[in-house]
N, CA and C atoms of all chains as a GROMACS GRO file, in nm:
protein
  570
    1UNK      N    1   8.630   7.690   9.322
    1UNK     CA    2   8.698   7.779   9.227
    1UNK      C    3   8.849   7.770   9.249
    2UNK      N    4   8.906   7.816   9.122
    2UNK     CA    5   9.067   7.784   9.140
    2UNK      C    6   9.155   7.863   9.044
    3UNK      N    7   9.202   7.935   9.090
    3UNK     CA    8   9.296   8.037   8.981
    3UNK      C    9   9.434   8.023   8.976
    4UNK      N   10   9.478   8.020   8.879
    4UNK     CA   11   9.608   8.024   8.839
    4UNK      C   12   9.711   8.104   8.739
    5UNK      N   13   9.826   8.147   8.833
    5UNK     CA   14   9.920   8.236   8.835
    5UNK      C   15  10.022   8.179   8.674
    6UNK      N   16  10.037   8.206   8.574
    6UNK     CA   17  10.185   8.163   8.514
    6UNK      C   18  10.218   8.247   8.462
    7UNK      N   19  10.390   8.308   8.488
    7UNK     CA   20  10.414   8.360   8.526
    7UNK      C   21  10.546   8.357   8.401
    8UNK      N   22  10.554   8.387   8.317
    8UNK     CA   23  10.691   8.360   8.186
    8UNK      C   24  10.797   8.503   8.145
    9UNK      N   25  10.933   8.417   8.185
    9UNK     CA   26  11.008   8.550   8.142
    9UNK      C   27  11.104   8.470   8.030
   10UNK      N   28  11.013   8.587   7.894
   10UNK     CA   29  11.046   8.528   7.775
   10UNK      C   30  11.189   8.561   7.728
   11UNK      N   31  11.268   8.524   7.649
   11UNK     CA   32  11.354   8.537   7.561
   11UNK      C   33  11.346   8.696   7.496
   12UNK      N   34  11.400   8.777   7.546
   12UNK     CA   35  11.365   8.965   7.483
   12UNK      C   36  11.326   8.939   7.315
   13UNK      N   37  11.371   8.809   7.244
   13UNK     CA   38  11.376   8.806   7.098
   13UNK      C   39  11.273   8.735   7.068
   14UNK      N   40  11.202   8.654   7.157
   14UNK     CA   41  11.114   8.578   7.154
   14UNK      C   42  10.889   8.634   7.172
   15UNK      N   43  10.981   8.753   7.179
   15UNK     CA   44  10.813   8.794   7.270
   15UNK      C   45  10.728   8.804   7.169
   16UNK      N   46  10.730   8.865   7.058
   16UNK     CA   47  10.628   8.876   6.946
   16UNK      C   48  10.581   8.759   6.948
   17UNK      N   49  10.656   8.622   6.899
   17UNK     CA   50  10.622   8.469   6.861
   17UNK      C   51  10.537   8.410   7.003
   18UNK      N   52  10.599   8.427   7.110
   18UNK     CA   53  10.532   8.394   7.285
   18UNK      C   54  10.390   8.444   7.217
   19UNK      N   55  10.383   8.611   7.202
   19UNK     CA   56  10.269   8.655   7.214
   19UNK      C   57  10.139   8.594   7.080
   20UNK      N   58  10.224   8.556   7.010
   20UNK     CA   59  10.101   8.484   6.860
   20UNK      C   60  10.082   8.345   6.898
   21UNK      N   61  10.139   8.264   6.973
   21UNK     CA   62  10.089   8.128   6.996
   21UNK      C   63  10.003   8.133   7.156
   22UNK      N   64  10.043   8.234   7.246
   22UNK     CA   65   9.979   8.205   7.329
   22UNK      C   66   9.819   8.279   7.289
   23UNK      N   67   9.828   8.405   7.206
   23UNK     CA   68   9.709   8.375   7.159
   23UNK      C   69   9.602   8.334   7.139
   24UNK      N   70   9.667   8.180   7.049
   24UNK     CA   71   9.579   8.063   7.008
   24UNK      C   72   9.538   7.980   7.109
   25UNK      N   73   9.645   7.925   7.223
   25UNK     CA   74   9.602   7.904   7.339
   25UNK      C   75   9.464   7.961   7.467
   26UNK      N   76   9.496   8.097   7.440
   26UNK     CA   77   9.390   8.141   7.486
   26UNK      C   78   9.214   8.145   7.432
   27UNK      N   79   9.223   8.175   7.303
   27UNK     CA   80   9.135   8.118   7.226
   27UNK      C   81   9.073   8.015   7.219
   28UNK      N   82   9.120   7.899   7.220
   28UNK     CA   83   9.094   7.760   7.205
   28UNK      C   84   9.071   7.763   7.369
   29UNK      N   85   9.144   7.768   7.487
   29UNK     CA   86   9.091   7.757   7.638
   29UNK      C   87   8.979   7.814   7.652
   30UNK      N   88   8.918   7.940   7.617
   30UNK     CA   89   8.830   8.018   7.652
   30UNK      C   90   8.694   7.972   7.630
   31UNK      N   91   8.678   7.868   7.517
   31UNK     CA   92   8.590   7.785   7.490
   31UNK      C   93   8.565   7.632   7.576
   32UNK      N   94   8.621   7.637   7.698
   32UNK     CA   95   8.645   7.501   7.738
   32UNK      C   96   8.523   7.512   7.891
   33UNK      N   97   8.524   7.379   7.878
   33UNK     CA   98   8.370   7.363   7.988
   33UNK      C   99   8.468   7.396   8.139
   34UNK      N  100   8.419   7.509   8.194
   34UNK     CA  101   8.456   7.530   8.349
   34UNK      C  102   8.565   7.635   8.373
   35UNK      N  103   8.569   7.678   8.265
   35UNK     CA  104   8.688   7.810   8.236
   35UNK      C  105   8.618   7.935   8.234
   36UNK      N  106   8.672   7.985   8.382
   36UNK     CA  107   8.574   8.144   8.420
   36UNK      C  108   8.660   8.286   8.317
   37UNK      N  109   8.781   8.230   8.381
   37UNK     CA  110   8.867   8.346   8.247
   37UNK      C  111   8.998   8.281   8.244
   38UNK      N  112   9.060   8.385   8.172
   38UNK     CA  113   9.184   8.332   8.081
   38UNK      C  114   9.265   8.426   8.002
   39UNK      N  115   9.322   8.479   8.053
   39UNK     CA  116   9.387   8.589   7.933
   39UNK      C  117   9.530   8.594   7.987
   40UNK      N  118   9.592   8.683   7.832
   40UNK     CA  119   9.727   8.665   7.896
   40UNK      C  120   9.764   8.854   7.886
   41UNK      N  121   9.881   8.843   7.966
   41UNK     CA  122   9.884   8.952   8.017
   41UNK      C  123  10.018   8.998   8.010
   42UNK      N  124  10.071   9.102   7.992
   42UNK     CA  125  10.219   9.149   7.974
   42UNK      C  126  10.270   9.255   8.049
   43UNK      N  127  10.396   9.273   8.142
   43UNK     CA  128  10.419   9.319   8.208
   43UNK      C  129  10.430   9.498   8.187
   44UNK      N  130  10.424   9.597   8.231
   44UNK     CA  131  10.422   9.714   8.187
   44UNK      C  132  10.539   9.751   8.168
   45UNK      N  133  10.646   9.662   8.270
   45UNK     CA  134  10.795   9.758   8.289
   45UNK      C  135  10.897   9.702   8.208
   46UNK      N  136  10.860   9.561   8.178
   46UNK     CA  137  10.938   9.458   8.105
   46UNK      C  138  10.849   9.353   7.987
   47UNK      N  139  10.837   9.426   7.869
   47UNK     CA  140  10.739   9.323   7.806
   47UNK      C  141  10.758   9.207   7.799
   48UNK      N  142  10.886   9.137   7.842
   48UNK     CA  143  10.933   8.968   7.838
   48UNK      C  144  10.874   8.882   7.960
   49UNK      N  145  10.816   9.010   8.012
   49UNK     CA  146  10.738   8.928   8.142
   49UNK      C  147  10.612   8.930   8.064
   50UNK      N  148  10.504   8.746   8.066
   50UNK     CA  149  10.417   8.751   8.012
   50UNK      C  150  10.338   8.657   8.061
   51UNK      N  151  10.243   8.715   8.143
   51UNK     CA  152  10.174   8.622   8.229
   51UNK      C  153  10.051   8.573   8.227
   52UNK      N  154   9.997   8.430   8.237
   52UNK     CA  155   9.822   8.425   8.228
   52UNK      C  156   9.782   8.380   8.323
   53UNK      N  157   9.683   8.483   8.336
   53UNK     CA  158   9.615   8.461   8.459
   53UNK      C  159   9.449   8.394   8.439
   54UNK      N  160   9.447   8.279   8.532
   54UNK     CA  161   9.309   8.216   8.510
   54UNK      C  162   9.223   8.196   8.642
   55UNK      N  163   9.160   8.127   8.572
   55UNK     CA  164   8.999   8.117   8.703
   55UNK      C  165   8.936   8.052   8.648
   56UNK      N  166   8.889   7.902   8.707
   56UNK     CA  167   8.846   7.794   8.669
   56UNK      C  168   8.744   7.778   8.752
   57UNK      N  169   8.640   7.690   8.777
   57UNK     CA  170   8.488   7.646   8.814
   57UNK      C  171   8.569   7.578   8.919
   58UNK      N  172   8.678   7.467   8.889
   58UNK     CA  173   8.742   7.369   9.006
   58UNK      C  174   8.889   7.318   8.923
   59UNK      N  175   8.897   7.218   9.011
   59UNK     CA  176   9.018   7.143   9.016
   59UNK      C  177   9.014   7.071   8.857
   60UNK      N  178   8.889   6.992   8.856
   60UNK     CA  179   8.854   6.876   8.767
   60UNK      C  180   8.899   6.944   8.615
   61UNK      N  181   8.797   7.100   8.608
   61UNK     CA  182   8.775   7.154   8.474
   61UNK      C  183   8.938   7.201   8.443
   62UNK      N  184   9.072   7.238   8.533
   62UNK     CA  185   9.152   7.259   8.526
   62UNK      C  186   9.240   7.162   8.476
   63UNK      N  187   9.225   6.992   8.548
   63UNK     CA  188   9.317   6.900   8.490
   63UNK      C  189   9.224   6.833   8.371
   64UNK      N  190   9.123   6.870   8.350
   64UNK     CA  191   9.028   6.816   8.160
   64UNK      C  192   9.123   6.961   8.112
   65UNK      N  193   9.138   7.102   8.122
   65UNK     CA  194   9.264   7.172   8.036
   65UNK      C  195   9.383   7.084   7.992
   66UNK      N  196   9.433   7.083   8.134
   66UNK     CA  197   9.555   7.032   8.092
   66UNK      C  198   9.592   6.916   7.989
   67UNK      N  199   9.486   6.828   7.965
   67UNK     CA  200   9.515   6.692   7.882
   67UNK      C  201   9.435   6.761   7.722
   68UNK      N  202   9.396   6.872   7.717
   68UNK     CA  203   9.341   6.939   7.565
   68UNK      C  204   9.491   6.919   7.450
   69UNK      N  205   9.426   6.883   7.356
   69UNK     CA  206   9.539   6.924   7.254
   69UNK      C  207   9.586   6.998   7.212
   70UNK      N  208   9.524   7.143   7.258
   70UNK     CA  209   9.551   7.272   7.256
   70UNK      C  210   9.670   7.348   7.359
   71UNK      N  211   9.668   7.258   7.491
   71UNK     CA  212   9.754   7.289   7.584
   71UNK      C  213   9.859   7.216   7.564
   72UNK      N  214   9.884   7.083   7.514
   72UNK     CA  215   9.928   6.970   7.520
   72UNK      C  216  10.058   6.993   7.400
   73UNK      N  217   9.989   7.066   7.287
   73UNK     CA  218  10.075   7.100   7.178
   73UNK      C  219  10.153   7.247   7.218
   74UNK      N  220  10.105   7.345   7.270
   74UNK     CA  221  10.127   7.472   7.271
   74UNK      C  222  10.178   7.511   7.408
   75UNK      N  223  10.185   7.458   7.554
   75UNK     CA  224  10.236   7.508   7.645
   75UNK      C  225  10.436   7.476   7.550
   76UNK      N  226  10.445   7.360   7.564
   76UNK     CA  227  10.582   7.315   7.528
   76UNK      C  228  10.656   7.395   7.447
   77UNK      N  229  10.620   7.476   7.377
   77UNK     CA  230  10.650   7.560   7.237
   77UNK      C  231  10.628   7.668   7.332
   78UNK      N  232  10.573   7.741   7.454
   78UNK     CA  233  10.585   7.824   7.506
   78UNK      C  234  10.714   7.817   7.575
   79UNK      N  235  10.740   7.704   7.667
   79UNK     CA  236  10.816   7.686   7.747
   79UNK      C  237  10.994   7.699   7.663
   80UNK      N  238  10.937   7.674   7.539
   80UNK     CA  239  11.071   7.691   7.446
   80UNK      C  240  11.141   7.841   7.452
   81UNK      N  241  10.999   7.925   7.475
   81UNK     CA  242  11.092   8.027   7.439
   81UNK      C  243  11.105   8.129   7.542
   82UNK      N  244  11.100   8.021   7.650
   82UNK     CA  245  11.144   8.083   7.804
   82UNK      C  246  11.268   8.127   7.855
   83UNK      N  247  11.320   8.270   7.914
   83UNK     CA  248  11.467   8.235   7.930
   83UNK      C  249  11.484   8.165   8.045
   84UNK      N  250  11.396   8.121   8.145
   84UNK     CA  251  11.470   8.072   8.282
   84UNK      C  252  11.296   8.015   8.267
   85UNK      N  253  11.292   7.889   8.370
   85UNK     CA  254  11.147   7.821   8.399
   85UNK      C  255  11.018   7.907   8.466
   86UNK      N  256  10.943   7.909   8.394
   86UNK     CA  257  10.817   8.004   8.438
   86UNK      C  258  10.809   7.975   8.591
   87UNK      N  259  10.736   8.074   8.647
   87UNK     CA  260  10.647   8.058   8.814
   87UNK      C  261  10.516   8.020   8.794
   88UNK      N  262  10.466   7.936   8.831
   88UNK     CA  263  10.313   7.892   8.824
   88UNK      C  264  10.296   7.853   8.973
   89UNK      N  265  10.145   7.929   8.976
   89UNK     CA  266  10.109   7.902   9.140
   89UNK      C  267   9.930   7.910   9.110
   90UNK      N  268   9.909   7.804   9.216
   90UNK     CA  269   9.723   7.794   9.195
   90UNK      C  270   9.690   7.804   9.332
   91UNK      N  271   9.597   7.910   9.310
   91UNK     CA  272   9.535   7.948   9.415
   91UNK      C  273   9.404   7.942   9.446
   92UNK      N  274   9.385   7.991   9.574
   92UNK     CA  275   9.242   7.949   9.670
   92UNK      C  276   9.197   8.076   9.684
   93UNK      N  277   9.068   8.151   9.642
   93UNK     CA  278   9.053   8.222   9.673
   93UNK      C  279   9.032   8.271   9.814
   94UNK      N  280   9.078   8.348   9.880
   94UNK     CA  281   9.039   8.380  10.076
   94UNK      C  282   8.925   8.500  10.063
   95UNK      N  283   8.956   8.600  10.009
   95UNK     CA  284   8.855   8.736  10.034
   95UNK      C  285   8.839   8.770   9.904
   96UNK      N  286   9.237   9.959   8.099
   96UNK     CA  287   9.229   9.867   8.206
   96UNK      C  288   9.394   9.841   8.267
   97UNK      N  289   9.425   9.821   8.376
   97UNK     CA  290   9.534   9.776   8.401
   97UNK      C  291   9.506   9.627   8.524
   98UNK      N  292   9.610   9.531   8.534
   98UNK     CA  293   9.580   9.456   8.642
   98UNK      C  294   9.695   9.466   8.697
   99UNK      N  295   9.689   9.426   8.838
   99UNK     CA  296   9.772   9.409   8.957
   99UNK      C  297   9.835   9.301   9.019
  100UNK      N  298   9.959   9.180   9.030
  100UNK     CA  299   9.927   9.084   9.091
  100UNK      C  300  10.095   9.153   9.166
  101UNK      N  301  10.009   9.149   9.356
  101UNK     CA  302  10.100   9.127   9.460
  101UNK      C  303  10.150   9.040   9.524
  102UNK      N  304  10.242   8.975   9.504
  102UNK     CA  305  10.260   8.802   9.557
  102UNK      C  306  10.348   8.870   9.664
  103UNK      N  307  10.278   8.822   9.793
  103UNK     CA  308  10.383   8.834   9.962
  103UNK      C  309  10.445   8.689   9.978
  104UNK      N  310  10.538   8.685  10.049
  104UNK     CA  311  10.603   8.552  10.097
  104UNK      C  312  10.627   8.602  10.253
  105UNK      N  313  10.484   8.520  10.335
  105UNK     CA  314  10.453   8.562  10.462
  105UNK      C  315  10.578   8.501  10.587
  106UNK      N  316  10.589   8.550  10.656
  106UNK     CA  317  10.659   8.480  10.768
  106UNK      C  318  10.573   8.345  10.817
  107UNK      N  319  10.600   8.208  10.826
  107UNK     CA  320  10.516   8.143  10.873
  107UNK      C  321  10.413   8.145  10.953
  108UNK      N  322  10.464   8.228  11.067
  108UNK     CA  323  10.387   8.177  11.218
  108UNK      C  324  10.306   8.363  11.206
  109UNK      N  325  10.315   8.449  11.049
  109UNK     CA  326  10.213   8.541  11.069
  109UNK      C  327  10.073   8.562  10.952
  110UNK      N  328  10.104   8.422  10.920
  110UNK     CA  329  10.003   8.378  10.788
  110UNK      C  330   9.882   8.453  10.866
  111UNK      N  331   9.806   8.390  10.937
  111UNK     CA  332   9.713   8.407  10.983
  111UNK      C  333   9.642   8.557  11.040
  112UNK      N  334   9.773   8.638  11.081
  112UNK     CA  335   9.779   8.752  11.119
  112UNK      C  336   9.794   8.870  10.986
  113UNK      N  337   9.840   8.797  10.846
  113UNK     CA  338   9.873   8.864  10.736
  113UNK      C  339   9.703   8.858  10.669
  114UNK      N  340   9.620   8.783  10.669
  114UNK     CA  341   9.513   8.745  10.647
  114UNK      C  342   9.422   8.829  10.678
  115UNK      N  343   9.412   8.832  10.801
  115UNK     CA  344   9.331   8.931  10.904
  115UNK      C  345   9.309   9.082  10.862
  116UNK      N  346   9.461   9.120  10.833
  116UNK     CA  347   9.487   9.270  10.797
  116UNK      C  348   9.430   9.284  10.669
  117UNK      N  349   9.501   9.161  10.564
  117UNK     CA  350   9.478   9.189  10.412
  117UNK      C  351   9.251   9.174  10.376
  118UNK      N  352   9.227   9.129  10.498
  118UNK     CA  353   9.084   9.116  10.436
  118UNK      C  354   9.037   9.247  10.452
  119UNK      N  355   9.025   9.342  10.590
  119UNK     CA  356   9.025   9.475  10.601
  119UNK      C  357   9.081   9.571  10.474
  120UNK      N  358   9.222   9.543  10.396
  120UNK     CA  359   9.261   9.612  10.307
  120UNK      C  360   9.139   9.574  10.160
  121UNK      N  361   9.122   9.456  10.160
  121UNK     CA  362   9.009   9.412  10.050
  121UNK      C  363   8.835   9.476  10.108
  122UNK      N  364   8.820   9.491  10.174
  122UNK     CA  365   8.712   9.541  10.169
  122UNK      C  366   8.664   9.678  10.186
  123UNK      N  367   8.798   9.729  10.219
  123UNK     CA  368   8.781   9.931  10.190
  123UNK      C  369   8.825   9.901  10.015
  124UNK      N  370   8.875   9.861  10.008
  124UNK     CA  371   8.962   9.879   9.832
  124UNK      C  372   8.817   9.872   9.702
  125UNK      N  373   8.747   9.737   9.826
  125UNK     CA  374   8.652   9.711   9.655
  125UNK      C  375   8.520   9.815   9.665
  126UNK      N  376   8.540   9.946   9.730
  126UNK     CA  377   8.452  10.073   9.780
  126UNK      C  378   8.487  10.161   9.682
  127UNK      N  379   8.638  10.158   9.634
  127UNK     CA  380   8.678  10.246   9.540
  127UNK      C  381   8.639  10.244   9.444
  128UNK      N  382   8.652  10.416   9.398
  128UNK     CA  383   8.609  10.405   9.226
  128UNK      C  384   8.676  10.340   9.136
  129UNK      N  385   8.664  10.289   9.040
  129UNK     CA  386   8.767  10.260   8.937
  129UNK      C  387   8.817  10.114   8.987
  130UNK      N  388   8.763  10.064   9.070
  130UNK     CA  389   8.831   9.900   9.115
  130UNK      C  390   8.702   9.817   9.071
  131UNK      N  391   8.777   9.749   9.034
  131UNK     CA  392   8.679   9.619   8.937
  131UNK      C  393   8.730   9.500   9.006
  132UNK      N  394   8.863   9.456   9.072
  132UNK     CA  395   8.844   9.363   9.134
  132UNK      C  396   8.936   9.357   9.229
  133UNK      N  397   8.967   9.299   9.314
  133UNK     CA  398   9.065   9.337   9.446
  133UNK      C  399   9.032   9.195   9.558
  134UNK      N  400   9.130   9.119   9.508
  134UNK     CA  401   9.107   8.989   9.585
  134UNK      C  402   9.286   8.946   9.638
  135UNK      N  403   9.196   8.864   9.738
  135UNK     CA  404   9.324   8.825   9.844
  135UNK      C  405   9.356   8.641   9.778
  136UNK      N  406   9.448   8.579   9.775
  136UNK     CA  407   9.411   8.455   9.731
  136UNK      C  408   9.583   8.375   9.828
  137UNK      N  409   9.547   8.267   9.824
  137UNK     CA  410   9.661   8.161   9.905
  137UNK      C  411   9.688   8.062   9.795
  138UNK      N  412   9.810   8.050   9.760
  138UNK     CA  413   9.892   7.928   9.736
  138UNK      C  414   9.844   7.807   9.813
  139UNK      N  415   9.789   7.670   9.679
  139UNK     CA  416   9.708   7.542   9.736
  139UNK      C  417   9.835   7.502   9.799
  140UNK      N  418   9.951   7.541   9.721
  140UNK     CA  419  10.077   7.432   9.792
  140UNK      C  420  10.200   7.487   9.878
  141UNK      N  421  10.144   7.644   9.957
  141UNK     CA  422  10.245   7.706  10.015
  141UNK      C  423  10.168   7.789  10.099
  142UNK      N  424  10.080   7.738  10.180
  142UNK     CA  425   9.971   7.854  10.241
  142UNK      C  426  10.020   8.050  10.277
  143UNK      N  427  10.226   8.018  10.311
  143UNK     CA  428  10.282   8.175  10.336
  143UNK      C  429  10.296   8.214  10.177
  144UNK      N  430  10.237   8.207  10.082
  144UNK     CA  431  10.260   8.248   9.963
  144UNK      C  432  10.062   8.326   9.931
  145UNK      N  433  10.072   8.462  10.010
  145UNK     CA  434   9.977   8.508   9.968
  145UNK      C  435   9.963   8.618   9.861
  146UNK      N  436   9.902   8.638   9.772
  146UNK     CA  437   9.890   8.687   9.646
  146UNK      C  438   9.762   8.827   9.633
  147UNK      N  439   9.788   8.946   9.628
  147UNK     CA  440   9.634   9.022   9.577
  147UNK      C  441   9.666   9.012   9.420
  148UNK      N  442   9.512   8.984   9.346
  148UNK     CA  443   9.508   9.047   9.186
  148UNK      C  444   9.433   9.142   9.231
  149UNK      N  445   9.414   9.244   9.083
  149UNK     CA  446   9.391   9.365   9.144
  149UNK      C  447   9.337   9.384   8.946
  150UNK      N  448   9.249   9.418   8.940
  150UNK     CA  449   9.205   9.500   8.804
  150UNK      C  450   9.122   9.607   8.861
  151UNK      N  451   9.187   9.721   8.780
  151UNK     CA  452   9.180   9.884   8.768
  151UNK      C  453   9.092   9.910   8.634
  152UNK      N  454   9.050  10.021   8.641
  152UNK     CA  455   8.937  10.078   8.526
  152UNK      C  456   9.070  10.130   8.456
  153UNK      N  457   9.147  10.212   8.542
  153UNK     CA  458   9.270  10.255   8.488
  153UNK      C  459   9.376  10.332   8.568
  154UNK      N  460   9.518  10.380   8.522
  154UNK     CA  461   9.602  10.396   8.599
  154UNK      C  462   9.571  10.465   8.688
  155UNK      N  463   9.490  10.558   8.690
  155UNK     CA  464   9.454  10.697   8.813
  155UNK      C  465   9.375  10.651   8.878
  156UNK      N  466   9.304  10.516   8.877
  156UNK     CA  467   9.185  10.508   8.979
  156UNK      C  468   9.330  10.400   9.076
  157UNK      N  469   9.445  10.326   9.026
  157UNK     CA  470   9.506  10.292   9.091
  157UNK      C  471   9.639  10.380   9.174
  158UNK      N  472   9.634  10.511   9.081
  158UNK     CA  473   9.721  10.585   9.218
  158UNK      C  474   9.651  10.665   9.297
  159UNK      N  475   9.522  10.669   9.255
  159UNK     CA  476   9.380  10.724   9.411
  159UNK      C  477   9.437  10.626   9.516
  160UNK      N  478   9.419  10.468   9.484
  160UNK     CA  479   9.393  10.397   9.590
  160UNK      C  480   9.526  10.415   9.644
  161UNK      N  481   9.635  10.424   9.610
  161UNK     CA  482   9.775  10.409   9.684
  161UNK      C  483   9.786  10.519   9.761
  162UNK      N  484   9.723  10.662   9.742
  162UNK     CA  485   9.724  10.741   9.829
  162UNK      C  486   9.578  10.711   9.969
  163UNK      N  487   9.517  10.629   9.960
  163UNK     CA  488   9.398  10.619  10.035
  163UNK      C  489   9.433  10.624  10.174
  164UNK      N  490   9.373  10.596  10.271
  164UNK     CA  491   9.388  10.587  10.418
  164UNK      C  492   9.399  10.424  10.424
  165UNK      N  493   9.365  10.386  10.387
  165UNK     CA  494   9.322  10.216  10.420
  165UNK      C  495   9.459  10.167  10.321
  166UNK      N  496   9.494  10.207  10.276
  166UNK     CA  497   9.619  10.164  10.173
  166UNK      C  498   9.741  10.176  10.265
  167UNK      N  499   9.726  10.347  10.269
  167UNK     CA  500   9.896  10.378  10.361
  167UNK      C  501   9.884  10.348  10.540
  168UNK      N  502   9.765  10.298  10.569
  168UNK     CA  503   9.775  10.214  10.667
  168UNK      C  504   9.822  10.065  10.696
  169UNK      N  505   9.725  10.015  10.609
  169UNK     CA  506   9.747   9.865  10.635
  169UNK      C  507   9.892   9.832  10.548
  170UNK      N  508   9.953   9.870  10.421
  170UNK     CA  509  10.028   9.796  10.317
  170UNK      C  510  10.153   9.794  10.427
  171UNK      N  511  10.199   9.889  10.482
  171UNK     CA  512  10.317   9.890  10.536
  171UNK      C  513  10.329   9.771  10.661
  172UNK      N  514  10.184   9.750  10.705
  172UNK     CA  515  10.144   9.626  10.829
  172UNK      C  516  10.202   9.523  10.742
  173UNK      N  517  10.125   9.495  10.623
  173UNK     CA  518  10.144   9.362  10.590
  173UNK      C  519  10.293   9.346  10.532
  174UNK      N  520  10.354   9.464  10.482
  174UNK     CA  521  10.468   9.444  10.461
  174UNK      C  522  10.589   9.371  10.591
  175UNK      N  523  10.584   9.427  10.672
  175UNK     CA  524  10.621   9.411  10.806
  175UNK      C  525  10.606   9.251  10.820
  176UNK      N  526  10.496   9.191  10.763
  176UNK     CA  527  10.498   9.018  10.818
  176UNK      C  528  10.569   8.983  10.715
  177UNK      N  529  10.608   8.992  10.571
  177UNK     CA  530  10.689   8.878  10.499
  177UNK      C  531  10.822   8.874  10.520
  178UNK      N  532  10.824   8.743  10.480
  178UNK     CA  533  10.962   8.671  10.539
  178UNK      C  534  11.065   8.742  10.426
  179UNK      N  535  11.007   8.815  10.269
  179UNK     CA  536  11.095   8.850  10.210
  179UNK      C  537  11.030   8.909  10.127
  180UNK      N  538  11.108   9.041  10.064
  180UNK     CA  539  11.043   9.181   9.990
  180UNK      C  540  10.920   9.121   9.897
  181UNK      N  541  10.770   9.150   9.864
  181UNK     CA  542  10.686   9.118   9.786
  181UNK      C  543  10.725   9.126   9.663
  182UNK      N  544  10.712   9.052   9.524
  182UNK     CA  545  10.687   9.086   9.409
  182UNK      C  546  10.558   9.172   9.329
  183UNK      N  547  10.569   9.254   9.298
  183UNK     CA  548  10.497   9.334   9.224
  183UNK      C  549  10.492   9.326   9.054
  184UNK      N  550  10.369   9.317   9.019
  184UNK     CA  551  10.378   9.318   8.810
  184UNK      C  552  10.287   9.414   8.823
  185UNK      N  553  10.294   9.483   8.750
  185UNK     CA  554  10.172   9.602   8.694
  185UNK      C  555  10.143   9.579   8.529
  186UNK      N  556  10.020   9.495   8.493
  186UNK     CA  557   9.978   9.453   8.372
  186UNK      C  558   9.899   9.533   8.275
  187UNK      N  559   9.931   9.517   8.134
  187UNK     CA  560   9.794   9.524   8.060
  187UNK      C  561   9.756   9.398   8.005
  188UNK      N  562   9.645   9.373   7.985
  188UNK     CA  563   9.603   9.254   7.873
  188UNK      C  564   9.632   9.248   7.750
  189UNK      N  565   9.685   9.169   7.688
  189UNK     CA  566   9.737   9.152   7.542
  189UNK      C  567   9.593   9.081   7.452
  190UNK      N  568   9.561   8.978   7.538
  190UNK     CA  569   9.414   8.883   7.470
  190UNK      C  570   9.330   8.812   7.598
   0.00000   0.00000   0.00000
């Protein structure tokens, strides 16, 4: 198993649009072979913080995501409307 | 629902000792009412980069736990090992 942290601090003008494409992203992932969850998530104190948090079966079902045309078209158009480069971290579960 | 993600940035040489404490804090936590999930997790590419997620039924079952015994014991321990102040997000789900 393998979860992963990303972690986006959007553009304050950008968040509605962040929030309708990542959406579709999530949608289209949620259907994918080895994908435990997937959602995205928004900060309480700062809505420009907008983060998805996942949980995958393994490594493999994570890099078959990454090459989808769904990720492939739509992270980049996320990353557009980033003000500074997201935090992404994948983790191991311990306890 | 609310979720939780605590990212610590451990002192190197107390990874192991930050571990120890945080599994004790995970296993009084997932006793509580209102906790749906309460996990400890490690960075694949930074082992002092330890992380709790945390999903709540809702906000009051998460300020029960902050007043708990097992909370205002251990958090201030593990605080004590990072090499630098934790990040805290307090989430809702958007999708």
């Amino acid at each position: 198993m393998i979860n992963v942290v990303a972690k986006h601090f959007v553009k304050e003008d950008k968040v509605a649009e962040f929030i309708e494409k990542a959406k579709k992203l999530v949608e289209c992932t949620l259907k994918e072979e080895g994908c435990i969850k997937y959602g995205l998530f928004q900060d309480e104190n700062n809505p420009a913080i907008l983060t998805i948090i996942e949980e995958w079966e393994n490594k493999s079902a994570l890099d078959r995501h990454m090459k989808t045309e769904h990720f492939l078209s739509i992270v980049p158009v996320l990353g557009a409307l980033d003000e500074k480069p997201k935090e992404i971290n994948l983790y191991k579960k311990v306890v």
